[in-house]
C-alpha positions in Angstrom: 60.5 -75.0 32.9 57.7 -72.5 33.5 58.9 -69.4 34.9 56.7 -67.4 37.3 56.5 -63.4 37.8 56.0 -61.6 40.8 53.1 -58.7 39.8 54.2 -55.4 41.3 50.4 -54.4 40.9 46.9 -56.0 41.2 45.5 -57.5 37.6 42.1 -56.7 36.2 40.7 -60.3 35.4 37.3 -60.2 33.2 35.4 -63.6 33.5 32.5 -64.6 32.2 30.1 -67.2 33.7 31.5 -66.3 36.9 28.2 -66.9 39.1 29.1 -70.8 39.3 31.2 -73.4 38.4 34.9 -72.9 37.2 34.1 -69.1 36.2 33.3 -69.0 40.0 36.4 -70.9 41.3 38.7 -68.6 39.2 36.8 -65.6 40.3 37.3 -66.8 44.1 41.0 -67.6 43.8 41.8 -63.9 42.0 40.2 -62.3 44.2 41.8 -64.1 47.1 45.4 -63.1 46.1 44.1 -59.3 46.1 43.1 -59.2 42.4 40.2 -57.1 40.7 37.7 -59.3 38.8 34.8 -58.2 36.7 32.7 -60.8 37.2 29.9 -61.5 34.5 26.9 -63.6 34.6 23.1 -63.5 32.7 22.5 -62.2 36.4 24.8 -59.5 38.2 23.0 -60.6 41.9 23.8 -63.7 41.2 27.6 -62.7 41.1 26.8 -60.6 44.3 24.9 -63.4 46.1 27.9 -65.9 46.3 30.9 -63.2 46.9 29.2 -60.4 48.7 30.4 -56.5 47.8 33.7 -56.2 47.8 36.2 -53.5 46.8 38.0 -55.7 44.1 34.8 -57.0 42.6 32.8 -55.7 39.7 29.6 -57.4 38.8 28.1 -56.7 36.0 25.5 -58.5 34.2 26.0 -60.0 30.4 24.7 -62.4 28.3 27.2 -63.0 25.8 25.0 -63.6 23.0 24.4 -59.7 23.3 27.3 -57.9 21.0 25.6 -54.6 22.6 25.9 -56.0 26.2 29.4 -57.1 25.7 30.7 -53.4 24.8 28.8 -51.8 27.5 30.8 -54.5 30.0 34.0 -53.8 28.8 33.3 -50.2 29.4 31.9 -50.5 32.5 35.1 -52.2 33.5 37.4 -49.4 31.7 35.7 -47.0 34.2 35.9 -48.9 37.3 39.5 -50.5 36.9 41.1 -48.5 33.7 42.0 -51.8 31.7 41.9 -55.1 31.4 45.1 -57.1 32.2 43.2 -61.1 31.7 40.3 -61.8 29.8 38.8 -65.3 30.2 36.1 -66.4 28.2 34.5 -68.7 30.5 30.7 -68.9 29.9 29.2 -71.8 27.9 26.7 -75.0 28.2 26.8 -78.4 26.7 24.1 -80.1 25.0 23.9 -84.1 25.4 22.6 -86.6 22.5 23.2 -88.0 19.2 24.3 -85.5 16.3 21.3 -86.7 14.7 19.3 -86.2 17.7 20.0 -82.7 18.2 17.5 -79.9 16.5 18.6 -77.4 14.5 17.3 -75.0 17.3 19.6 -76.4 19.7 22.6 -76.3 17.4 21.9 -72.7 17.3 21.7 -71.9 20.5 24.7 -73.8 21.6 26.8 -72.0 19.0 25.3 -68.4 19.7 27.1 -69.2 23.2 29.9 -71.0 23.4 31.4 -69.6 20.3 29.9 -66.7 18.7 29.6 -65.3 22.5 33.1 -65.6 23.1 33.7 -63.5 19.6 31.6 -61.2 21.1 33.1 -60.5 24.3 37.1 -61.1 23.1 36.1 -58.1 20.3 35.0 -56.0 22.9 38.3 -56.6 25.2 40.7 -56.8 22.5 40.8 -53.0 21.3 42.0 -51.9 25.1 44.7 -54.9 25.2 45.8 -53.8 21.8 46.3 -49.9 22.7 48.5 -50.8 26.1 50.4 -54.3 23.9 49.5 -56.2 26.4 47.0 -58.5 28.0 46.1 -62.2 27.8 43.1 -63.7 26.7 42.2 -66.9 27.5 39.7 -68.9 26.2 38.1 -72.6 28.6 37.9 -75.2 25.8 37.3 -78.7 26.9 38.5 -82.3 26.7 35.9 -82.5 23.8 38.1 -79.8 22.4 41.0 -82.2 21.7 38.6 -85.1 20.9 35.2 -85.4 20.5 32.9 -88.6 21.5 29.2 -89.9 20.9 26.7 -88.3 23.1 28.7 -84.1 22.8 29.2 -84.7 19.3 27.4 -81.3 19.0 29.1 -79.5 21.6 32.5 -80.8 21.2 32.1 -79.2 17.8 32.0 -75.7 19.8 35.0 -76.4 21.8 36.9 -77.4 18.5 36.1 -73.9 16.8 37.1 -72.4 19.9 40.9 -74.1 19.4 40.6 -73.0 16.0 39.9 -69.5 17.3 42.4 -69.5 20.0 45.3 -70.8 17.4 44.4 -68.2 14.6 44.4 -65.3 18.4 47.6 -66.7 19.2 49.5 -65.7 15.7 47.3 -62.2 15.5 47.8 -61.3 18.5 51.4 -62.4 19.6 53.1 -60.0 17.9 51.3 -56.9 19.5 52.4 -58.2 23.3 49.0 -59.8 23.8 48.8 -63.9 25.3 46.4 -66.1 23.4 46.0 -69.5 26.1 43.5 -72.2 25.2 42.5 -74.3 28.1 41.5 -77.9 28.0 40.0 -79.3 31.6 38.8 -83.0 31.5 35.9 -83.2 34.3 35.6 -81.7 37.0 33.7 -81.8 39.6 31.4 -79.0 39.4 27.7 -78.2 38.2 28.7 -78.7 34.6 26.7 -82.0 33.9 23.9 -80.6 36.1 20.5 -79.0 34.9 22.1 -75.5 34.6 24.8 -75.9 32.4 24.4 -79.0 30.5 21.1 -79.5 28.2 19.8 -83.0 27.1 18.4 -83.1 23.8 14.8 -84.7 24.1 14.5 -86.5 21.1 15.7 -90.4 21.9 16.6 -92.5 18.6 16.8 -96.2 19.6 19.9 -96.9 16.8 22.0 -94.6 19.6 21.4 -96.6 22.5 25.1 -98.2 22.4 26.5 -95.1 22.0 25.0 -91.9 22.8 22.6 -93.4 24.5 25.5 -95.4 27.0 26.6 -91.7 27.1 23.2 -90.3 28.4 23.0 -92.6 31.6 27.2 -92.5 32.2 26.5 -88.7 32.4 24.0 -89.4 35.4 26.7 -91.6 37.2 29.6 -89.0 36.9 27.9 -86.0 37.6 29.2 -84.4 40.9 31.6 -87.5 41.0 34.4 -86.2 38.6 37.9 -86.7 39.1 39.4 -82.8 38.8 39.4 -80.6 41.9 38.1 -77.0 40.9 40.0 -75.4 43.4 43.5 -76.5 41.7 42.2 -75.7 38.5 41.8 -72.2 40.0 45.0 -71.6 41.1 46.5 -73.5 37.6 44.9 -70.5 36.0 47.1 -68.4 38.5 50.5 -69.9 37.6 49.0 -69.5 33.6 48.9 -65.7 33.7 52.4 -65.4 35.9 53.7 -66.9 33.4 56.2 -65.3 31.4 55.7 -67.5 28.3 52.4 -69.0 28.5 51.5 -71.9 26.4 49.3 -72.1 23.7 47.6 -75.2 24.9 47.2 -76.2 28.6 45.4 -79.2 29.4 44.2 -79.4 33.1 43.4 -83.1 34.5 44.6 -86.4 33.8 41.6 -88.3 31.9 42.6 -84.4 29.5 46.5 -85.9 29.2 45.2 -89.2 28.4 43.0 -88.5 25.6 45.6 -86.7 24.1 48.7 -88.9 24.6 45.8 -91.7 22.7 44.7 -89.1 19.9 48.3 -88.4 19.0 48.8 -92.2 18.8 45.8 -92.8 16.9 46.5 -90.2 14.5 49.7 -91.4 14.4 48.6 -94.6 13.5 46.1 -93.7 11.2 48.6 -91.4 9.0 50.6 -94.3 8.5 48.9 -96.2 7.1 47.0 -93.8 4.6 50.8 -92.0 4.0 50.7 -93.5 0.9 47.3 -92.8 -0.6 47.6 -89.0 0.6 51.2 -88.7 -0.4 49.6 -89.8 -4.2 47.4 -86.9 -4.6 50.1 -84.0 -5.4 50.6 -82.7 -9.2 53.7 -85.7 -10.0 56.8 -84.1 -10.1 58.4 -83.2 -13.4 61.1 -85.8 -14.0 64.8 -84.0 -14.4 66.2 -84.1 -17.7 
């Protein structure tokens, strides 16, 4: 059972890609419960624009694909608050087609975001949360991060080196007083599939029509129709960082608790009936006199 804290002081939350979507409902709801929140986003105004000045709010502007940008927002959060209590490494973009359809250019760009950005920022917080022990860093992974499908082959690939990540934080970082959460939403209904966060790779190979291609025009049909309610989310990221013992994994939606009850059954499966062929690949045992 998940036990909940009461905070005898406010927590300094640092978000990135807080201007819109789920950076923004977490943002809203930390705020709400009288929180401080550095809010980052390409654009500070844009941060300013949808919460207005308040006295608990710092925006700053970052592109995460900056390492230089990333120190001097940690710093300029160290001089407004003094520390940072909950990092969550937020900002990031998907990137629709075929493996095969996707440049090299895009690749690149996806990755300088949603994973080399998020190394950025979390080595810029980490030194602070090491010096007091304590802090949690939590880093928004994705459905595609338990199981990846035709159509986000290429981005699903980001979210699976961002579990990697996250696993590898967890045993570093555990042992210093610092929280390493990785979390998984399923889709919800924000801007995510929209123009702003979610590029379509423009080269169209007809051998993908069945499957990437069914994934191309199923993204048009679910887009501001998914299933997960941002606001809950927001306040699940609450009763996260309450938590005494937070989890390494936390999956947010249904359609997210699906796909993995089906993986680990498929794997399951899978492992089975392989056991013996991967079983017959150790040195053979020496036989006992």
């Amino acid at each position: 059972m998940t036990t909940i804290t009461s905070s005898p002081c406010q927590r300094v939350w640092f978000i990135t890609g807080a201007s819109r979507g789920i950076g923004a409902r977490i943002t809203a709801a930390a705020l709400g419960r009288g929180d401080a929140v550095v809010a980052t986003a390409r654009d500070a105004a844009a941060v300013t624009q949808r919460f207005g000045a308040q006295p608990g709010l710092l925006a700053v502007s970052l592109d995460v694909t900056d390492e230089a940008q990333a120190a001097q927002a940690v710093a300029a959060a160290l001089a407004r608050f003094g520390r940072v209590d909950v990092l969550v490494n937020n900002a990031g973009y998907g990137l629709l087609g075929a493996v095969e359809e996707a440049s090299a250019d895009e690749v690149r760009r996806l990755y300088e975001t949603n994973v080399f950005g998020l190394l950025n920022v979390t080595r810029a917080v980490l030194p602070t949360m090491r010096e007091r022990r304590s802090g949690h860093v939590i880093n928004v992974s994705s459905l595609g991060g338990v199981q990846s499908s035709a159509g986000f082959g290429v981005y699903c690939s980001t979210k699976f080196a961002v579990e990697g990540i996250t696993e590898a934080l967890h045993a570093e970082l555990t042992p210093l007083g610092i929280h390493a959460t990785v979390v998984e939403p399923g889709y919800f209904r924000t801007e995510f599939l929209e123009g702003q966060s979610l590029v379509t790779s423009p080269r169209v190979l007809a051998d993908y029509a069945a499957t990437a291609g069914a994934v191309r025009e199923a993204a048009k049909q679910i887009s501001l129709n998914q299933p997960g309610d941002p606001e809950r989310l927001a306040l699940a990221m609450l009763k996260l960082v309450d938590a005494r013992t937070p989890p390494l994994r936390l999956p947010l939606g249904t359609d997210t608790l699906r796909v993995i009850a089906d993986k680990h059954a498929f794997v399951e499966r899978e492992t089975a009936a392989w056991h013996e062929v991967a079983a017959s690949t150790d040195f053979p045992r020496a036989q006992a006199a």
